[in-house]
VMD Tcl script that builds the backbone (N, CA, C; Angstrom):
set m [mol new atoms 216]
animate dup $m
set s [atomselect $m all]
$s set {name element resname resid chain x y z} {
  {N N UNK 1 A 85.977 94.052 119.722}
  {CA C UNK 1 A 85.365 94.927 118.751}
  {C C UNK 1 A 85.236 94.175 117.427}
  {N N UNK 2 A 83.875 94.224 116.651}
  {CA C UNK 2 A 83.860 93.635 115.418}
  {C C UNK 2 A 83.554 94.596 114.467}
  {N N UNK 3 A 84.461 94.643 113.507}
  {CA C UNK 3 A 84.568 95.168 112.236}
  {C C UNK 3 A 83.688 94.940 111.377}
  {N N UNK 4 A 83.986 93.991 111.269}
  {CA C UNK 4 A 82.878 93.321 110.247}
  {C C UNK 4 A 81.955 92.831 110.367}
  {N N UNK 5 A 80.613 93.022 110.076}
  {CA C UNK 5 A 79.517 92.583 110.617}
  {C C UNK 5 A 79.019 90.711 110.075}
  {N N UNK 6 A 79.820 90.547 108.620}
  {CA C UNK 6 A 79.451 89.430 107.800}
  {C C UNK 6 A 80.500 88.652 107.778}
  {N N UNK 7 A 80.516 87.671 107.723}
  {CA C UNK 7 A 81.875 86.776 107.031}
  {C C UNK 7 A 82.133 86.952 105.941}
  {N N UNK 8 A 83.283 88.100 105.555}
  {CA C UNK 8 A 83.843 88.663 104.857}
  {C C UNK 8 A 84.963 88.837 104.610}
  {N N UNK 9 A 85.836 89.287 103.768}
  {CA C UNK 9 A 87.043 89.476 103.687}
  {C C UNK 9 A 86.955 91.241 102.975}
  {N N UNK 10 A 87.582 92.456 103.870}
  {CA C UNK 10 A 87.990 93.154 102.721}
  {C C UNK 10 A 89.245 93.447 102.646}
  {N N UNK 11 A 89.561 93.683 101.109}
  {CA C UNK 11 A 91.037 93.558 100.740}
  {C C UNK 11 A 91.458 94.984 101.068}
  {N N UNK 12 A 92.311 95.672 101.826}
  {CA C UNK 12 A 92.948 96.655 101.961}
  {C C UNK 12 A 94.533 96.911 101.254}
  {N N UNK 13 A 94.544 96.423 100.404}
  {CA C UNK 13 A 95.854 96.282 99.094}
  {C C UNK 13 A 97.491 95.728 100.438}
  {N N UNK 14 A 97.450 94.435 99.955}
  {CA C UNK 14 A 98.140 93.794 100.684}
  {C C UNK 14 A 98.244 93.511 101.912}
  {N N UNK 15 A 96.752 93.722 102.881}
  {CA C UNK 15 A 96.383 93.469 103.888}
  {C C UNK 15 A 94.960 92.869 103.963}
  {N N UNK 16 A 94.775 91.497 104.641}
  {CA C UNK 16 A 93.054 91.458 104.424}
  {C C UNK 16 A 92.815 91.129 105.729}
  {N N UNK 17 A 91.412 91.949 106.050}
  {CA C UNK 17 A 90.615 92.226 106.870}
  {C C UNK 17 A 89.640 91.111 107.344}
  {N N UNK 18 A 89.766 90.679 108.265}
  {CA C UNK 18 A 88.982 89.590 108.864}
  {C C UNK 18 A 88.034 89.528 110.083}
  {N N UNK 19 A 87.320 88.991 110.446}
  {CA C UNK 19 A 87.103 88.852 111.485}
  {C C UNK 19 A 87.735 87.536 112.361}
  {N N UNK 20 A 87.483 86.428 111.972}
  {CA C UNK 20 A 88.017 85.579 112.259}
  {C C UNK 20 A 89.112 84.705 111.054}
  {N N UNK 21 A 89.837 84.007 111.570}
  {CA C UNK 21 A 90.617 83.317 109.941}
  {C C UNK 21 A 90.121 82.460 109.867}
  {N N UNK 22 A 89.367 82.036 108.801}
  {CA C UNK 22 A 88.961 81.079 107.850}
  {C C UNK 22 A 89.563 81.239 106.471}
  {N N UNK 23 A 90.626 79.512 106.601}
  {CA C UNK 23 A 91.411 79.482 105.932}
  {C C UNK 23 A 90.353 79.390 103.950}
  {N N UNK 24 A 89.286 78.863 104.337}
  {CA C UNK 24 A 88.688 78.685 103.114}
  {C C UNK 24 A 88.879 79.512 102.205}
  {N N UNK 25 A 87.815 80.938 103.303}
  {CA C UNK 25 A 87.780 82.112 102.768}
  {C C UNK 25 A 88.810 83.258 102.606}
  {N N UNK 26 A 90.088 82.934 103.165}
  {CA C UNK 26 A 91.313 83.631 102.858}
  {C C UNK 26 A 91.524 82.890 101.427}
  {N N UNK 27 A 91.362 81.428 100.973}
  {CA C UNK 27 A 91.943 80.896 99.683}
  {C C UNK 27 A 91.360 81.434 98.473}
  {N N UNK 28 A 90.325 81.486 98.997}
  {CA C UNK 28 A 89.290 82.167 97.938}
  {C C UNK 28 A 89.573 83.580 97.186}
  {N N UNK 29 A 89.697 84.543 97.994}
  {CA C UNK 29 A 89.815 85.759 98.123}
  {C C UNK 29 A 91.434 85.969 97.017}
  {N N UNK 30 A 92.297 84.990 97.722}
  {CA C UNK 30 A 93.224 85.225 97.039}
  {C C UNK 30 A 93.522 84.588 95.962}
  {N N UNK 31 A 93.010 83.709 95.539}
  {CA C UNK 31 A 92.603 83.262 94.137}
  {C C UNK 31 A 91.669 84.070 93.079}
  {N N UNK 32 A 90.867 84.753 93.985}
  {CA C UNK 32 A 90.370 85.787 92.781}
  {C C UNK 32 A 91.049 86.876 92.824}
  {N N UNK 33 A 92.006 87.228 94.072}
  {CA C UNK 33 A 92.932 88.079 92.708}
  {C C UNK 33 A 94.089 87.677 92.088}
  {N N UNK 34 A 94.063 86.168 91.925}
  {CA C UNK 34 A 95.263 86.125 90.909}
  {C C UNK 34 A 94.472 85.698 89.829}
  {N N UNK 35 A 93.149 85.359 89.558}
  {CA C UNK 35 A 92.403 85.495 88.563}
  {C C UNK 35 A 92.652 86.733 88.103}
  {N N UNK 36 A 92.016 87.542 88.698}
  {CA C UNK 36 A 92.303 89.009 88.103}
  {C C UNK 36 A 93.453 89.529 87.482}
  {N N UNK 37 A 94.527 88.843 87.734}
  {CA C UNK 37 A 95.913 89.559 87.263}
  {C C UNK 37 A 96.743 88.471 86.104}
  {N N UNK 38 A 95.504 87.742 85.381}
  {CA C UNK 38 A 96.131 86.346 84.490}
  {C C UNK 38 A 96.213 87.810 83.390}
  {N N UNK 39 A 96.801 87.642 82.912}
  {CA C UNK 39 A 97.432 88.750 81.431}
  {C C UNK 39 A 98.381 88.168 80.574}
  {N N UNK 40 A 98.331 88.495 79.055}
  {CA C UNK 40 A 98.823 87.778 78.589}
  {C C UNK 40 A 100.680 87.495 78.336}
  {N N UNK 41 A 101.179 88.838 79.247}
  {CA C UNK 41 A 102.958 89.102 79.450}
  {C C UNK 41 A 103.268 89.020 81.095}
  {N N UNK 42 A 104.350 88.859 81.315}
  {CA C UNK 42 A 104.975 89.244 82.662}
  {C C UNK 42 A 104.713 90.538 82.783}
  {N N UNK 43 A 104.905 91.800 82.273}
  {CA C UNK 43 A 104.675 92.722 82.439}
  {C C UNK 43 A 103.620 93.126 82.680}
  {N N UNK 44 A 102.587 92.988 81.869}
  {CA C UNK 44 A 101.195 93.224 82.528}
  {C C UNK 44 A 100.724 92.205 83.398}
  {N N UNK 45 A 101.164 91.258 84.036}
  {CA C UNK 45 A 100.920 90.515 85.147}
  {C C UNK 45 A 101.637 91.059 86.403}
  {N N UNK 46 A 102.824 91.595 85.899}
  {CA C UNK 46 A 103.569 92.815 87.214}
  {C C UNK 46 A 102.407 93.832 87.646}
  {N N UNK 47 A 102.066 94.302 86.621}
  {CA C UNK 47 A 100.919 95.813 87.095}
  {C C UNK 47 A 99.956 95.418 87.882}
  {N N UNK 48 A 99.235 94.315 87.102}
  {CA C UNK 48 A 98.291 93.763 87.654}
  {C C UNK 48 A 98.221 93.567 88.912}
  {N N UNK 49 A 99.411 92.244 89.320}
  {CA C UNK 49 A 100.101 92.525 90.553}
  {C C UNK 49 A 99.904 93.689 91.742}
  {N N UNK 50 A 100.568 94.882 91.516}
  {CA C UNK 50 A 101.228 95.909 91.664}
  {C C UNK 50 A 99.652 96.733 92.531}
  {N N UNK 51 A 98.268 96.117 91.876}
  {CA C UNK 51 A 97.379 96.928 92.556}
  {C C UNK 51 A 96.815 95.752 93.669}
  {N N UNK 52 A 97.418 94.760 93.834}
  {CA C UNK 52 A 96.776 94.343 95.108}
  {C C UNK 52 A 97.280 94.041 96.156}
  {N N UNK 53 A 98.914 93.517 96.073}
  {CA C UNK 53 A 99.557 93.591 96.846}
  {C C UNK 53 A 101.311 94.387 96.782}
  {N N UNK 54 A 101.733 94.338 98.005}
  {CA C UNK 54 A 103.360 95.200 98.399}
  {C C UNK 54 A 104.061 93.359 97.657}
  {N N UNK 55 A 105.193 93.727 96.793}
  {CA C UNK 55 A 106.065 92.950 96.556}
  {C C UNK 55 A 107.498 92.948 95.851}
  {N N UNK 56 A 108.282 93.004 95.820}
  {CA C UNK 56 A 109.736 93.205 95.271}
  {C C UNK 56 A 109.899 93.819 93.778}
  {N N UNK 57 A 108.521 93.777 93.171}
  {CA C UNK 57 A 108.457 94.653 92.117}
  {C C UNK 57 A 107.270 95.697 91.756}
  {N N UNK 58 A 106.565 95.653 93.123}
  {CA C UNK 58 A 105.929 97.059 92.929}
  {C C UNK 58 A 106.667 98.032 93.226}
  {N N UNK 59 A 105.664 98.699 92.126}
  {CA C UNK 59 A 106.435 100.305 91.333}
  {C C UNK 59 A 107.386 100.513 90.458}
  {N N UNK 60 A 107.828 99.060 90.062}
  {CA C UNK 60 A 109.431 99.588 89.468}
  {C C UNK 60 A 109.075 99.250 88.159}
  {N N UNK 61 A 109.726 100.326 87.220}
  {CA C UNK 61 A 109.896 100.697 86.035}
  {C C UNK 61 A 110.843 100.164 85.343}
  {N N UNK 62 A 110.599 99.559 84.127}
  {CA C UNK 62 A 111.665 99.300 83.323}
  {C C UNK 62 A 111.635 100.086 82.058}
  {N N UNK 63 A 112.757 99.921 81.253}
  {CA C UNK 63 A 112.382 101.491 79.921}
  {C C UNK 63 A 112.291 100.064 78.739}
  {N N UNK 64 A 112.781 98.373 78.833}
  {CA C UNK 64 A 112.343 97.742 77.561}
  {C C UNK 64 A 112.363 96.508 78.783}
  {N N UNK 65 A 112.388 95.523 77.852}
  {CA C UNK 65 A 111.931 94.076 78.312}
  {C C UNK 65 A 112.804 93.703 78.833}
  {N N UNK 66 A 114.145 93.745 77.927}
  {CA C UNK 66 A 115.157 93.206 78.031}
  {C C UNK 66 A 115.841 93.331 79.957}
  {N N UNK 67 A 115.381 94.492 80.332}
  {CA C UNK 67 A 116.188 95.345 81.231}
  {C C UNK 67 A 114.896 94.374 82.805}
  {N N UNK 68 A 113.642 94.337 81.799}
  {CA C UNK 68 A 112.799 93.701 83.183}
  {C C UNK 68 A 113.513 92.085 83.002}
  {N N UNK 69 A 113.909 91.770 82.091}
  {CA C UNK 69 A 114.113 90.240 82.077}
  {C C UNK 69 A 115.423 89.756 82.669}
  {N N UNK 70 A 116.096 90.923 83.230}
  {CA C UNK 70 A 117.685 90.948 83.301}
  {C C UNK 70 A 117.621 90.441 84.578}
  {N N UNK 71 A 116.349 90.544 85.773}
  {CA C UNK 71 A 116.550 90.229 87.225}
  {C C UNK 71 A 116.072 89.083 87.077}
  {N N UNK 72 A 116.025 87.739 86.356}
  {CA C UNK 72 A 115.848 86.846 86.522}
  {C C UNK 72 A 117.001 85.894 85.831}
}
mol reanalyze $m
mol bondsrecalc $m
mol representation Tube
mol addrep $m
């Protein structure tokens, strides 16, 4: 069964959709979204983060900096 009719990638938020793997076009894909998530703090590079893929700090809240800077 083919999904996809094009050589494509779609991103399903921490899952991508292929037809076949082409490593090119997996590099690609995931380079533009870490383009997307260049910001100028850790924190807004967390959020950023947070909408494309599952990772050890999506969702989590901190109430100041100090308290996000404490797990490192």
């Amino acid at each position: 069964m083919v999904i996809l009719k094009e050589e494509k990638i779609l991103d399903g938020r921490a899952i991508l959709i292929i037809n076949e793997f082409n490593e090119s076009l997996v590099e690609k894909e995931i380079n533009k979204i870490l383009e997307d998530c260049v910001r100028p703090s850790w924190v807004e590079v967390a959020k950023a983060i947070n909408r494309h893929l599952n990772w050890e700090y999506d969702n989590s809240q901190y109430k100041t900096l100090d308290e996000a800077s404490s797990l490192f």
